[in-house]
C-alpha positions in Angstrom: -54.5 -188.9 116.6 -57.8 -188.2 114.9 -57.5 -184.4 116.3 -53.8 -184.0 115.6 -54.8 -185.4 111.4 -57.5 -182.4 111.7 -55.1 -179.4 112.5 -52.4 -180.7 110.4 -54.9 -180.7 107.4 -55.8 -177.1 108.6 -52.7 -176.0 108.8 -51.9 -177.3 105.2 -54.8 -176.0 103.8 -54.2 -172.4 105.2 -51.1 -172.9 103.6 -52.4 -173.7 100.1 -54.6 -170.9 100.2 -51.7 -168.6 100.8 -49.5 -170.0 97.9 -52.5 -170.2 95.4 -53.4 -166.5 96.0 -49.4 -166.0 95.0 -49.5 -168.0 92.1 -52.7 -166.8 90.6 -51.2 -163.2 91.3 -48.1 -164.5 89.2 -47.8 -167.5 87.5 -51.2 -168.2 85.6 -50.8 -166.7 82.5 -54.1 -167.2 81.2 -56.6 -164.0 80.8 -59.8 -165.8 81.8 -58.0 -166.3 85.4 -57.3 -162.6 85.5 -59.1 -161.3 88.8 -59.7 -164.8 90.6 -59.7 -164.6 93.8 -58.9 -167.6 96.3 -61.7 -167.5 99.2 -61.4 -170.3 100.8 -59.8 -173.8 100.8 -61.0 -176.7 102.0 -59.2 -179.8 102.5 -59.2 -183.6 102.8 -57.6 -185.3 106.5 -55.4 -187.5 104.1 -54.4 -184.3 102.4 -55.4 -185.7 98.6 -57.6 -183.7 97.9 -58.4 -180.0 97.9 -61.8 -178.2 97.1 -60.7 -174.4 95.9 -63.5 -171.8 96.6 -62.5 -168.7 94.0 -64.3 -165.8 92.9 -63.4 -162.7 90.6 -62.8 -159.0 91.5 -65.0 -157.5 88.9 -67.8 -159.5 86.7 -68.9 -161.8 89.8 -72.2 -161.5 88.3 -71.7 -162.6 85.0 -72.3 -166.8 85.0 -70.1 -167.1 81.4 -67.9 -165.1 83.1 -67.4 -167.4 86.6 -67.5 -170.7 84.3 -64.9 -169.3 82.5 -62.6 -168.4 85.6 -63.3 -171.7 86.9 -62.3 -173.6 83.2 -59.0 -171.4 83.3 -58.5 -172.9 87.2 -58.7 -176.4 86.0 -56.7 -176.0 82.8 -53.7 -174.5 85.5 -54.3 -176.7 87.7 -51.4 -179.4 87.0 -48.9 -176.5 87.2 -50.9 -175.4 90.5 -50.3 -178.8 92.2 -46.8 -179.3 91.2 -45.9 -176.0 92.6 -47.9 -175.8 95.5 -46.5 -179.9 96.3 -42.8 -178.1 95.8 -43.5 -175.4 98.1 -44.9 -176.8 100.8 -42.9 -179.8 100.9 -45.9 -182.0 100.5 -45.1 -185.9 99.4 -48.3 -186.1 97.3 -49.4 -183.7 95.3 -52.9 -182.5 96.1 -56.0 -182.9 93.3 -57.9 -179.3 93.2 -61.1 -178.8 92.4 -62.1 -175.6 91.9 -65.8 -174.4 92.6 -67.1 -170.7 92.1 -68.0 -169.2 96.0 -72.0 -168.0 95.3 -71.9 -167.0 99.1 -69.8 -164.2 98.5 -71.4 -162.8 95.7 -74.6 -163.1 97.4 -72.8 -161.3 100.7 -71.9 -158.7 98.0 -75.1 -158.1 96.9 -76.9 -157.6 100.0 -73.9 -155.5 101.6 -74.6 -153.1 98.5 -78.2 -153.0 98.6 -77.5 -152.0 102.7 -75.3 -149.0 101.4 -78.2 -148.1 99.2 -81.2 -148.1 101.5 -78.6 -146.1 104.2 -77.8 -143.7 101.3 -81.3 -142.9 100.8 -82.0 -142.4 104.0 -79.0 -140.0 104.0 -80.7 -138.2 101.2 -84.0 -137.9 102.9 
């Protein structure tokens, strides 16, 4: 049973991630959200809870700027969880809390500074 609770709360959560990313796209009106990205969900067995990794297409390195995206996540989030409970047919609706992914933007970084060194050796 303990195995079959594990998939079922991955299989929900891949879900989630798939109807947040819509409704950021669409439904959140607010401009500090603008350009959030969902990266990766992760989520309780008993399906109560749901910890939202995000990050943003352009200012990733801008702190005011990711607290800002991740306010604007938490202000939306009552709509986010009554939606995402509709469409997915869930009986509770989830709590999110949403976190900023430093991974990523630490990913980012070193991915870019990799394009530079090969570019200079390009050059040379």
């Amino acid at each position: 049973m303990a195995a079959e609770t594990g998939t079922r709360a991955l299989r929900v959560s891949e879900g989630v991630r798939k109807e947040l990313a819509a409704l950021l796209a669409t439904e959140v009106k607010d401009p500090r959200a603008a350009g959030a990205v969902v990266t990766r969900v992760e989520m309780t067995s008993d399906l109560r809870s749901v910890r939202v990794f995000v990050r943003v297409l352009e200012g990733g390195e801008d702190e005011t700027r990711r607290r800002d995206v991740v306010n604007a996540l938490r202000r939306a989030s009552g709509m986010l969880r009554r939606e995402i409970s509709r469409r997915l047919g869930l009986r509770y609706a989830p709590e999110f809390k949403f976190a900023y992914d430093e991974g990523t933007d630490h990913r980012t970084n070193v991915e870019r500074i990799l394009a530079e060194i090969e570019a200079e050796k390009r050059s040379r």
